[in-house]
C-alpha positions as CSV (number, residue, x, y, z in Angstrom):
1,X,-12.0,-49.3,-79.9
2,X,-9.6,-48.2,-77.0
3,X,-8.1,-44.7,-76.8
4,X,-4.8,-43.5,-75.7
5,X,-5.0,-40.3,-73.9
6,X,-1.9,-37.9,-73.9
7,X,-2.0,-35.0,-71.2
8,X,0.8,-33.1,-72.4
9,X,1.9,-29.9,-69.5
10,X,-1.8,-28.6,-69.3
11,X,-2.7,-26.3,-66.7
12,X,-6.2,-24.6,-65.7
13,X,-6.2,-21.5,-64.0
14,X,-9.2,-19.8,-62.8
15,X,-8.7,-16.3,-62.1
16,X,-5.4,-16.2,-59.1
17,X,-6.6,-20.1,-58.5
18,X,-4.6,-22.7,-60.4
19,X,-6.6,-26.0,-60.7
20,X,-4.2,-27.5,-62.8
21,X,-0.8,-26.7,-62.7
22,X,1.4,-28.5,-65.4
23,X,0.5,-31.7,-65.8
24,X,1.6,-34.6,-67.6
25,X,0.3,-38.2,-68.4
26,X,0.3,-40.5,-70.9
27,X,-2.5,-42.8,-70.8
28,X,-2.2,-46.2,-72.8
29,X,-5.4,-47.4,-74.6
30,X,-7.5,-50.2,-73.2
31,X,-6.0,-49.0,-69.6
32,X,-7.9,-48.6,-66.2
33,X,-6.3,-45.0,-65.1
34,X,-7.2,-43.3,-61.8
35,X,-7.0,-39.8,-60.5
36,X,-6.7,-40.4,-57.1
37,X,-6.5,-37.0,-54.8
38,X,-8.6,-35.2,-51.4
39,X,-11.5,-32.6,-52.6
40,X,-10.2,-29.6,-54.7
41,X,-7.0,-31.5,-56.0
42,X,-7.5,-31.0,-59.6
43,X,-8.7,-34.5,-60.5
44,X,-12.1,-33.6,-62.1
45,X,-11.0,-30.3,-63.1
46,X,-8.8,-33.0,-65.4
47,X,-11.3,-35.2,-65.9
48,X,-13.6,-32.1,-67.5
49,X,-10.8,-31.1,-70.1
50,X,-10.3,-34.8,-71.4
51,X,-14.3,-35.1,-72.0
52,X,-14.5,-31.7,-73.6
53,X,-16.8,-29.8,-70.5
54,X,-13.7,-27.0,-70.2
55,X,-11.0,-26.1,-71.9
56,X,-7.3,-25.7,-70.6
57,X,-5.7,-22.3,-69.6
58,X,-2.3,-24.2,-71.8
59,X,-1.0,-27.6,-72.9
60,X,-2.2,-30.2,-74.9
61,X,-5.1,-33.3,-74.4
62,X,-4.9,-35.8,-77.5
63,X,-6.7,-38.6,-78.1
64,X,-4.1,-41.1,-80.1
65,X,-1.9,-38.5,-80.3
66,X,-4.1,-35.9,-82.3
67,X,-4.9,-32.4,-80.4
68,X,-8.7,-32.8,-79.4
69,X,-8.7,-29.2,-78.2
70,X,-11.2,-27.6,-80.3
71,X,-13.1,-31.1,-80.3
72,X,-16.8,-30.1,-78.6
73,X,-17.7,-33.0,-75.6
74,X,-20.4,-34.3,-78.0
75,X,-17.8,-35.4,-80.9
76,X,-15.3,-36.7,-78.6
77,X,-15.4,-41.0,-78.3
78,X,-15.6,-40.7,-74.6
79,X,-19.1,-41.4,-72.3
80,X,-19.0,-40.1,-68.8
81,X,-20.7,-41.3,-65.4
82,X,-21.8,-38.8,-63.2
83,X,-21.5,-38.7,-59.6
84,X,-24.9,-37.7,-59.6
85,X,-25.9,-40.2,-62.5
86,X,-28.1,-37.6,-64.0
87,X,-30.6,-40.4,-64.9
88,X,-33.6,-38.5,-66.7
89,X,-36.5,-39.6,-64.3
90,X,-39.4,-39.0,-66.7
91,X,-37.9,-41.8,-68.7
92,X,-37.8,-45.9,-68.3
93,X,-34.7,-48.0,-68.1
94,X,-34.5,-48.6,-72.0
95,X,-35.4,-44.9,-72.6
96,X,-32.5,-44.1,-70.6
97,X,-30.3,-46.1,-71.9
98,X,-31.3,-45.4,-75.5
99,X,-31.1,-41.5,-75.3
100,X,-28.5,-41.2,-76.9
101,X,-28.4,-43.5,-79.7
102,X,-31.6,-41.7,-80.5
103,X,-30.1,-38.7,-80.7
104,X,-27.8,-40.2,-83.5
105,X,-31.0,-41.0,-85.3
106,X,-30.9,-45.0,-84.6
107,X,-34.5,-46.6,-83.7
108,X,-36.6,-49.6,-84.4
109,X,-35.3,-53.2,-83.8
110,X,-31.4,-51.8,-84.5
111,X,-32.1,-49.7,-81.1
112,X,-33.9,-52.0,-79.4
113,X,-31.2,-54.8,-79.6
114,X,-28.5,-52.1,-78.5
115,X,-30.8,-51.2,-75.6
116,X,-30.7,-55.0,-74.5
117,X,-27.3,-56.1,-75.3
118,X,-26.3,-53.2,-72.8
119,X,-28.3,-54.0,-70.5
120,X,-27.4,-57.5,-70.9
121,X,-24.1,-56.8,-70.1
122,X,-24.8,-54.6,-66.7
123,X,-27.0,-57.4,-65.4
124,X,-30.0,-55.4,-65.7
125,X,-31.6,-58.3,-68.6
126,X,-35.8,-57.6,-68.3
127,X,-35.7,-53.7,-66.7
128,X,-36.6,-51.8,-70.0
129,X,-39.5,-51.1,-68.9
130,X,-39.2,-50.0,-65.1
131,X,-39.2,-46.8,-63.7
132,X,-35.9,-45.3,-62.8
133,X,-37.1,-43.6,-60.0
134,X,-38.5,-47.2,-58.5
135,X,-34.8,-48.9,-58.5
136,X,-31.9,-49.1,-56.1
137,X,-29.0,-47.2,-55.8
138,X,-26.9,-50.3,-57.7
139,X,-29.2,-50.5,-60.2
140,X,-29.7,-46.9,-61.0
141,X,-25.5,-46.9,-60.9
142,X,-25.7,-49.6,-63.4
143,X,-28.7,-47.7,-65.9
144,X,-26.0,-45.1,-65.5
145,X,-23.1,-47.5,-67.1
146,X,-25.5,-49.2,-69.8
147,X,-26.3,-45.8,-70.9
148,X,-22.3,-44.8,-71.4
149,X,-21.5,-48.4,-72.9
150,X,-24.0,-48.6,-75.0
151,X,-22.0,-45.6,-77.1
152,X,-19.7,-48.0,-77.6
153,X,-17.2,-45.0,-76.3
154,X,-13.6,-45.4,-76.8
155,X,-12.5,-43.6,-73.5
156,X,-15.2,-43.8,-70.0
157,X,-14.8,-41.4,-67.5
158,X,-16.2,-42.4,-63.9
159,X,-16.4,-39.3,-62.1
160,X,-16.7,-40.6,-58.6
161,X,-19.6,-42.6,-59.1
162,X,-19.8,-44.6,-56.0
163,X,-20.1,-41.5,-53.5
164,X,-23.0,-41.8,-51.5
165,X,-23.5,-45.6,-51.6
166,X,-23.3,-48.0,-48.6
167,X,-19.7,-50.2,-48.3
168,X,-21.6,-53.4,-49.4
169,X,-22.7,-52.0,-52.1
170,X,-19.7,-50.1,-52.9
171,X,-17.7,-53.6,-53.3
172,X,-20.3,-54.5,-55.3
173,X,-20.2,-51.8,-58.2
174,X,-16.0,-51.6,-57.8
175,X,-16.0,-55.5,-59.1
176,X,-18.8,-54.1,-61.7
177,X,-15.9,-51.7,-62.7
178,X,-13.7,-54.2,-63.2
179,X,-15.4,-57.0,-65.0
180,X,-17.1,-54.2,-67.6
181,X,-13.7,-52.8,-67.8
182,X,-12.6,-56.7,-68.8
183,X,-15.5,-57.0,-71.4
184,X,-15.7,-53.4,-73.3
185,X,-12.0,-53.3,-73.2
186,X,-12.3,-49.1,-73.8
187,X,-9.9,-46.8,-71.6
188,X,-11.5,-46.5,-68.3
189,X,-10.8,-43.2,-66.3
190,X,-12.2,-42.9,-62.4
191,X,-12.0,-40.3,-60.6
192,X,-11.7,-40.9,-56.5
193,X,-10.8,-40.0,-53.3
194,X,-11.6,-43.6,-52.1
195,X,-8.1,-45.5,-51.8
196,X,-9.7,-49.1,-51.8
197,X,-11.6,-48.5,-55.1
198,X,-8.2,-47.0,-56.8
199,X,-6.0,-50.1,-55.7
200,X,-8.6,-52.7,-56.3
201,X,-9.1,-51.6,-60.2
202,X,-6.1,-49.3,-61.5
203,X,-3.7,-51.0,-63.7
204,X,-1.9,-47.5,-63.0
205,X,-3.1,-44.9,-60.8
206,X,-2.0,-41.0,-60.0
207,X,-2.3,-39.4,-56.7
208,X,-3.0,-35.6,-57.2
209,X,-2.5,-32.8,-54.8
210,X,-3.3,-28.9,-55.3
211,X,-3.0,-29.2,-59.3
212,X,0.1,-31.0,-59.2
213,X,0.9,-34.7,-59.6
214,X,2.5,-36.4,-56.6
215,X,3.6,-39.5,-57.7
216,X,2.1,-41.9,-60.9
217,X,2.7,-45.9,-60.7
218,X,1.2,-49.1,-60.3
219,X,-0.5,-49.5,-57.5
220,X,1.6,-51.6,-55.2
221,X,4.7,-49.2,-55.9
222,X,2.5,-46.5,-53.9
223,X,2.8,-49.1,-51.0
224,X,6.8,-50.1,-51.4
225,X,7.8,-46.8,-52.8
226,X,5.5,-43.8,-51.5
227,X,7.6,-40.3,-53.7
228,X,6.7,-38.5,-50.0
229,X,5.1,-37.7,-47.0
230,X,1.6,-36.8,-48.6
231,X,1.5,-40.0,-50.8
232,X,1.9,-42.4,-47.7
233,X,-0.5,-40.8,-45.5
234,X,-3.1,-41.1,-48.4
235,X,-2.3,-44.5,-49.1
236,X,-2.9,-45.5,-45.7
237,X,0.7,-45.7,-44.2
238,X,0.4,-43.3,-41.4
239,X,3.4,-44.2,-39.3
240,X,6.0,-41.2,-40.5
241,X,8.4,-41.3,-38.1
242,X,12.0,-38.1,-38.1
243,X,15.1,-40.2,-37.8
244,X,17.8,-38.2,-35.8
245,X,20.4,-39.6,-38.2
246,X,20.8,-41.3,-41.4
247,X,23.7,-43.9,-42.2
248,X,23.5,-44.9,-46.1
249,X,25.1,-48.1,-47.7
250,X,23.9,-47.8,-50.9
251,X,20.0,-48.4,-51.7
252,X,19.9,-49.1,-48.0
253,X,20.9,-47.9,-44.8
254,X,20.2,-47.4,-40.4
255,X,18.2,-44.6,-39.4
256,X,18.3,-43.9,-36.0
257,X,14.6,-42.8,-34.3
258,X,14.7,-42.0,-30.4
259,X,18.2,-43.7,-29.9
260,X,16.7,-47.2,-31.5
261,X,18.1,-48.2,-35.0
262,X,15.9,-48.7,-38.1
263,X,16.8,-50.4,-40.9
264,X,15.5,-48.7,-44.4
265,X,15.6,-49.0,-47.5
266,X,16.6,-45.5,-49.0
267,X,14.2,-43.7,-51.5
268,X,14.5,-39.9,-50.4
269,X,16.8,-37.7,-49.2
270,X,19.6,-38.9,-46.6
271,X,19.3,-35.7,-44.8
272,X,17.1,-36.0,-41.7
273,X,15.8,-33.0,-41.7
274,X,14.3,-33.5,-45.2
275,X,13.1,-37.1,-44.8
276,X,11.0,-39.0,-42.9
277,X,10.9,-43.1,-42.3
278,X,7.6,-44.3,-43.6
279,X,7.0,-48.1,-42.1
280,X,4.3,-50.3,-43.4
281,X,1.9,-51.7,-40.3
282,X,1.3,-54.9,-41.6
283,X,5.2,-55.7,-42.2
284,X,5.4,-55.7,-38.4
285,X,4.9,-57.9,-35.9
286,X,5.4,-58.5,-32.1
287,X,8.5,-60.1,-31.3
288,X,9.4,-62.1,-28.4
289,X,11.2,-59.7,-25.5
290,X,14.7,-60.9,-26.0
291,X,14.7,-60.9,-30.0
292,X,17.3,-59.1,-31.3
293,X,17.5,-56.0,-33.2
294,X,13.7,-55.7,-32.1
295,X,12.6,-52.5,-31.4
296,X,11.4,-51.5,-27.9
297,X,8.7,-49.9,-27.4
298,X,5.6,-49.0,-24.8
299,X,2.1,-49.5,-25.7
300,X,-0.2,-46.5,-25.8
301,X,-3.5,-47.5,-26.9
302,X,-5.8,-49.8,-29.3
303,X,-8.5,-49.3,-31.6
304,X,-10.3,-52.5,-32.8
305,X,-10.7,-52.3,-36.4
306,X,-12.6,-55.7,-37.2
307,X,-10.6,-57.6,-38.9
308,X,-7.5,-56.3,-37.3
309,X,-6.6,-54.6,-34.2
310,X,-4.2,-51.0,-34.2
311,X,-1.7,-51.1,-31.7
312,X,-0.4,-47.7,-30.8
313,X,3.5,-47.8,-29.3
314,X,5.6,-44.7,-28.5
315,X,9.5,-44.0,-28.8
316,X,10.7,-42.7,-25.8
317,X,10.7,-39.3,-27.9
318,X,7.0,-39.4,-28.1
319,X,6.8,-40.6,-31.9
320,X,4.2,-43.5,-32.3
321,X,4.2,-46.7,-34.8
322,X,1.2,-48.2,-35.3
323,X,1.4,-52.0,-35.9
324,X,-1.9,-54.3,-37.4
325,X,-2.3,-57.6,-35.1
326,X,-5.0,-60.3,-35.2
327,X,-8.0,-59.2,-34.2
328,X,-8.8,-62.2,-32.1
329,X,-4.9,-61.9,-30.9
330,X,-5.2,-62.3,-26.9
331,X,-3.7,-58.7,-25.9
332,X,-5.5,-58.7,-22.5
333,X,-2.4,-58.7,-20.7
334,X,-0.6,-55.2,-22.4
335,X,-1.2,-52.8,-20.2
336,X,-0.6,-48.9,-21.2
337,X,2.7,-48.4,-20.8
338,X,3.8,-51.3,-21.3
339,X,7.0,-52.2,-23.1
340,X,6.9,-54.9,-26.0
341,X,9.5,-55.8,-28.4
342,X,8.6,-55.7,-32.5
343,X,10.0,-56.8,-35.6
344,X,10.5,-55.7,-38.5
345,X,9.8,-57.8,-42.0
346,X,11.8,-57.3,-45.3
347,X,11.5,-53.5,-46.7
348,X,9.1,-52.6,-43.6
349,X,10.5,-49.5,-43.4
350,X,11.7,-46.8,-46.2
351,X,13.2,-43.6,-46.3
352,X,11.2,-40.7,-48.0
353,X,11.2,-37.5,-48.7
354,X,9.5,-35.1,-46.1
């Protein structure tokens, strides 16, 4: 049965280091949450305290609303995947994946039909008896999740379990994710610095930044509404550009960037020297030259990108905007240098706090 998970103001310190510093979420039960932050944010430092591996400095972790502080990792409902996987590779598949219902003193025909039922539900039907060490890396990935699911666990934390494997593959697990998450319906926790996997499977998602809490949300508010600076340029949205001035008419308003006026919608501060314009590359577009209230600007590089092609333009201040265009889009004839007009779409561009 799903958990709810309540982080109420916990910090960790260790020592003059704070890992955690405050924090705050409530997790509903039967949700996919993910900690979402760059190396040393404090994400697994969190995910450690909510299966029982460490213990806060202060605050509260509950499960349903009871205190599971003093709750060793081995009573607590929750199953965790490793980054590492920490398959034991003296053992088969089913001995793997059994381990632990052993340990709770279930064998014979009772174990054996947990064994295959989880491994049934990974895709793994038939691999009992193989040899860890002779699969894949997707297979061993998915030993690792018939091993946790087969607890039947209430709460599965994924502690960056896709590190180390090749994009195809990657894809490949992340839709695992979400079709297990579908079928167990248990609280599913990952733990990632990988933007893709957190907006393809969070129903919410928290980005995280020295011990702290950025901003929590769905994930398509991280795109419309990024809380600042540091969100955006981890989401992806790298074009922060420093308006000179601000006009505001209520939620909205002009922001004027190198003498050329922006319209935005206002989230942060109206103050330029404490905001920054944050415009989405794929809500641009390049306009024809005598479009009006286009933007003009001079091309100053591309990257091809596959599907999509970058195109770098600069303000006459030296500030760049990146716009995504077709990757088969015949740009032959831009030149560096160049000047080229661009539109803006609906909400392409928002104000935010520095």
């Amino acid at each position: 049965m799903a958990i709810s998970i309540q982080i109420d103001h916990v910090s960790r310190e260790y020592g003059p280091v704070k890992a955690l510093d405050d924090v705050s979420i409530d997790i509903k039960a039967g949700e996919f949450f993910t900690l979402l932050g760059s190396s040393g944010c404090g994400k697994s430092s969190l995910l450690k305290l909510i299966g029982g591996f460490d213990r806060q400095t202060s605050g509260r972790v509950c499960f349903d609303g009871k205190d599971v502080g003093d709750l060793p990792a081995n009573q607590r409902p929750v199953n965790t995947v490793f980054q590492n996987l920490a398959l034991f590779p003296h053992m088969s598949v089913a001995q793997n994946v059994g381990y632990g219902l052993r340990l709770k003193g279930l064998s014979g025909s009772r174990l054996q039909v947990k064994i295959d039922d989880a491994l049934d539900l990974v895709e793994l039907t038939g691999f009992g008896a193989r040899d860890v060490n002779l699969l894949s890396g997707g297979q061993r990935q998915r030993v690792a999740l018939a091993r946790a699911l087969v607890m039947e666990p209430g709460i599965l934390l994924l502690d960056e379990p896709l590190t180390g494997l090749d994009e195809r593959l990657r894809q490949q697990m992340r839709d695992e994710f979400g079709r297990l998450h579908k079928r167990t319906g248990a609280t599913f926790i990952l733990v990632t610095h990988n933007q893709d996997e957190a907006l393809s499977l969070s129903d919410r998602m928290a980005v995280m930044h020295k011990g702290r809490i950025e901003q929590m949300d769905v994930p398509a508010r991280f795109f419309e509404t990024p809380a600042n600076a540091f969100v955006a340029r981890f989401v992806g949205i790298d074009t922060l550009l420093h308006p000179q001035a601000v006009l505001v008419s209520g939620n909205h308003g002009a922001a004027t960037i190198a003498g050329q006026t922006v319209q935005v919608r206002i989230a942060g501060p109206a103050d330029p020297a404490a905001s920054v314009v944050a415009i989405r590359p794929d809500r641009l577009f390049l306009a024809p030259p005598n479009t009006d209230a286009a933007l003009r600007l001079c091309v100053s590089g591309t990257t091809f990108r596959g599907l999509h092609r970058d195109l770098r333009l600069a303000f006459g201040d030296g500030q760049t905007l990146m716009i995504a265009i077709d990757a088969d889009m015949d740009i032959g004839e831009l030149a560096i240098g160049q000047e080229v007009a661009i539109g803006l779409k609906p909400d392409a561009a928002v104000l935010i706090s520095r």
